[in-house]
N, C-alpha and C positions, 0 to 999 in steps of 0.2 A: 432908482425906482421912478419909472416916468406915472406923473399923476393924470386920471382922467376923469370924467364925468361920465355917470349914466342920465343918458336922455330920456326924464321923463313921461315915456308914451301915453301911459291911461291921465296923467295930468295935465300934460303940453295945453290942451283943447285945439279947436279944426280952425283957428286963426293962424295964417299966413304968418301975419305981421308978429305973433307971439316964437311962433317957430324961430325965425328970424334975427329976434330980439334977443331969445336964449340962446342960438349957437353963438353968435356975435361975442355974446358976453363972456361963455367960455373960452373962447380967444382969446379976448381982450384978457380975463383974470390967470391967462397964463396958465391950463393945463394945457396939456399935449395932444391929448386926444380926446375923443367923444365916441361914448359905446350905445348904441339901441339893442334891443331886441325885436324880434320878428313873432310877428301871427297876420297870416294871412283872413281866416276867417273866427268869430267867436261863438261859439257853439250857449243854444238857451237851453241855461241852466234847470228849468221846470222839464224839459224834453230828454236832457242827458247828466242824469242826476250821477252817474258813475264815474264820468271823464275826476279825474283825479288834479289834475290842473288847477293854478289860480284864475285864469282868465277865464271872462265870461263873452257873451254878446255883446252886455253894456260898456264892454271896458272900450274905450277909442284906440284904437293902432295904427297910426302913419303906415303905410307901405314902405318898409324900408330900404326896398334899394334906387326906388323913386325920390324917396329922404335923400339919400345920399348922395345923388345926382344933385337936389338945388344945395345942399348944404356944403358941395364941393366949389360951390360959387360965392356963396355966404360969408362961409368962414375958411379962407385956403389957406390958412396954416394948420388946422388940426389935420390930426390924423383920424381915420374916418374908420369903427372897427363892427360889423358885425357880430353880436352874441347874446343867439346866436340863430344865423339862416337855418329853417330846417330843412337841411339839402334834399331827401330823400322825396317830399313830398312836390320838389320842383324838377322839371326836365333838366339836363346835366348840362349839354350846351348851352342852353342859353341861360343857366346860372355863371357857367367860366363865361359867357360872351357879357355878362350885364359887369359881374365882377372884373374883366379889362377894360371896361369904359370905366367903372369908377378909377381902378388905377392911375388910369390916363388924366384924367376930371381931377383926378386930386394931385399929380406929378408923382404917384407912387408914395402913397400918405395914405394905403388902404392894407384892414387886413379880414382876410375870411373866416370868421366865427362860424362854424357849422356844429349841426348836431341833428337827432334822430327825432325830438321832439316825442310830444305824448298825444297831443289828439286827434285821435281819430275821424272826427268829424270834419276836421282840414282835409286832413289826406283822401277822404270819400271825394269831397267838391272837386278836389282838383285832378280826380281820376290817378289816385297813384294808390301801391298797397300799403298799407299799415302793417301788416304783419311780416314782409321783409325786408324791412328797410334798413335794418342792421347790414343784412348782407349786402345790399345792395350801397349802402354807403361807402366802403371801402373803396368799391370800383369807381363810383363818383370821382372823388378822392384823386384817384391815378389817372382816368381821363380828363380833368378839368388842369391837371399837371401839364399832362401831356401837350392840350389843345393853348394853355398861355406859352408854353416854350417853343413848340413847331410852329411851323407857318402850315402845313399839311400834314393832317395827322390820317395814318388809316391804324384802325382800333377795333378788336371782337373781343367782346367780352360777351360772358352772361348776360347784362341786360343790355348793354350798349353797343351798339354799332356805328363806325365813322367810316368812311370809305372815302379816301382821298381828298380832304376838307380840310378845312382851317380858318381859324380866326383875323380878322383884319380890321383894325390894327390887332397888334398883339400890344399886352401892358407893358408899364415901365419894368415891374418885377418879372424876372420871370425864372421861377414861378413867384404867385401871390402866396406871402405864408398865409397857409392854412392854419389857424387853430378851432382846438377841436374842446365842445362843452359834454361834461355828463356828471355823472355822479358814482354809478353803478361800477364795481370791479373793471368789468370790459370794458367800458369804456373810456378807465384809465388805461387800460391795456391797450386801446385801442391810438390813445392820445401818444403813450411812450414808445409807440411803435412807428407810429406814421407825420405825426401831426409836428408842426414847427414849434407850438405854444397848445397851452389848455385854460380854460377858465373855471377855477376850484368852484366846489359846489359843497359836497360833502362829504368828508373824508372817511378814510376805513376805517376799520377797529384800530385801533391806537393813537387816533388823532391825525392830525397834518403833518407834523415830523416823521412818522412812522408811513402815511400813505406816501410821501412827498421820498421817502428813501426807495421805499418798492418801490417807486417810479423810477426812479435813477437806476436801481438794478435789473428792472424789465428792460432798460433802454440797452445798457452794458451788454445785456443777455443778446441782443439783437445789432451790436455792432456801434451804435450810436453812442455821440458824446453827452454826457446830464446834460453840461454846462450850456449845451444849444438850446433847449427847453425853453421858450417864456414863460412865465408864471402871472397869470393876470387878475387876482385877488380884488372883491367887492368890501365895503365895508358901507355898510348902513348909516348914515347919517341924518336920517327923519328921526331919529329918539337919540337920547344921551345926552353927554356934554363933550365940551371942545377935549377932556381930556380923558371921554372915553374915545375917541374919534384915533385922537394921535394914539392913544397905548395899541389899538388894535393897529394902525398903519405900521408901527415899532414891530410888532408881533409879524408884521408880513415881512418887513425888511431882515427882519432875523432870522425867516426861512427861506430866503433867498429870492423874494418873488421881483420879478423884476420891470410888474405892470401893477398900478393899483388904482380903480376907479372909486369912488364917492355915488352912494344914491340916493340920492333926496325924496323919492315918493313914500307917501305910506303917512306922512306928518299933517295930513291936509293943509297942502300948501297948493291953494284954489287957481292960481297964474302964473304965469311964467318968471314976474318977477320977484315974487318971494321963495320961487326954486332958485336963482341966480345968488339973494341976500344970502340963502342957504350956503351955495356952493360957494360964495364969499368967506363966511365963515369957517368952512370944513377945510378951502383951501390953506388958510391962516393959522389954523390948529398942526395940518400935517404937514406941510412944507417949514414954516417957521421956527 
């Protein structure tokens, strides 16, 4: 089970040098990789009292696939993981054209976290629909496939159109796995059906063992081996102790998962370097 870090965005703060300091450091402390999450815009909270979301206006969010361009220079041994873009409310090329520069940028150290996202208020600014973007993610999906593996793709789908095009460079991967975040029945269905990897959120009735096997047999259903599946499980490490940390990493490694990141926000931990003493500690607890 490779260990990694979630990058804390609403705590990081708009210092350069702190950004910096913390990827550095999760290199140096020997995880594998580093996960952000994506929000393009924060919707105010007194204006849109419905959106269902944690995020506000106030919260701070790096751009993250900008992040991942300097941080591909920072720190080039992580691996560099989205989760997760919300593809639906971005144009399709030039999501697969940003995601092959990072591939390239990091020697193929990169993986695509996608998902459908919840607020509406993003998807308004950036001229995309909110209401089908389920459907519309799929095809995403198979054209940003398409466009890392050809060099000239021609493509008609439902919303996308390519007519003789192609990416240049193409990534090292090709394709970039894709994994894919939700929570919702479909969009495990959605993950056991198409997607390389998924990032657990919250399981079905019966628990993680029970959702985690209907995934394996949705997969069977459809041709595909379980055993290709990643599994990339969070465990909270702002509350607890060192040996609530490892019993839940123990818990992941006995369901098979075979990615597990550490999140440190949420402890008010005000700078960069007491999210690092943090992830000192967590690493110590579950690796050790």
């Amino acid at each position: 089970m490779r260990l990694g870090a979630v990058f804390p965005q609403t705590e990081i703060g708009a210092d350069p040098a702190g950004v910096r300091a913390y990827a550095e450091a999760v290199q140096a402390l020997g995880f594998t990789h580093l996960l952000a999450y994506d929000h393009v815009l924060g919707a105010d909270r007194t204006r849109h009292a419905d959106l269902v979301g944690p995020y506000r206006a106030e919260h701070l969010f790096h751009e993250i696939l900008v992040l991942f361009g300097y941080l591909a220079a920072v720190a080039p041994k992580l691996e560099l993981v989205t989760a997760v873009v919300i593809a639906p409310q971005r144009q399709t090329a030039l999501l697969a054209k940003q995601a092959a520069e990072l591939d390239l940028l990091t020697g193929g150290r990169f993986r695509l976290g996608i998902g459908i996202g919840w607020n509406y208020v993003e998807y308004e600014a950036l001229g995309m629909d909110f209401h089908d973007r389920g459907r519309r993610f799929e095809e995403q999906i198979e054209l940003m496939r398409r466009l890392w593996a050809e060099p000239v793709v021609d493509f008609e789908g439902r919303w996308h159109r390519v007519t003789a095009a192609g990416l240049n460079p193409l990534p090292v991967q090709r394709p970039i796995p894709i994994w894919i975040g939700g929570s919702a029945e479909r969009a495990l269905r959605r993950a056991a059906r198409v997607a390389d990897g998924f990032f657990p959120q919250r399981p079905l009735e019966g628990g993680w063992p029970a959702t985690l096997e209907r995934m394996r047999e949705w997969m069977r259903e459809v041709g595909r081996d379980p055993e290709r599946l990643g599994i990339e499980a969070r465990i909270d490490v702002s509350q607890g102790t060192p040996d609530d940390w490892r019993a839940r990493a123990d818990e992941w490694r006995a369901l098979g998962a075979t990615h597990l990141s550490v999140v440190t926000t949420g402890a008010g931990l005000e700078a960069p370097g007491a999210h690092i003493r943090r992830l000192e500690a967590a690493r110590e607890a579950i690796a050790g």
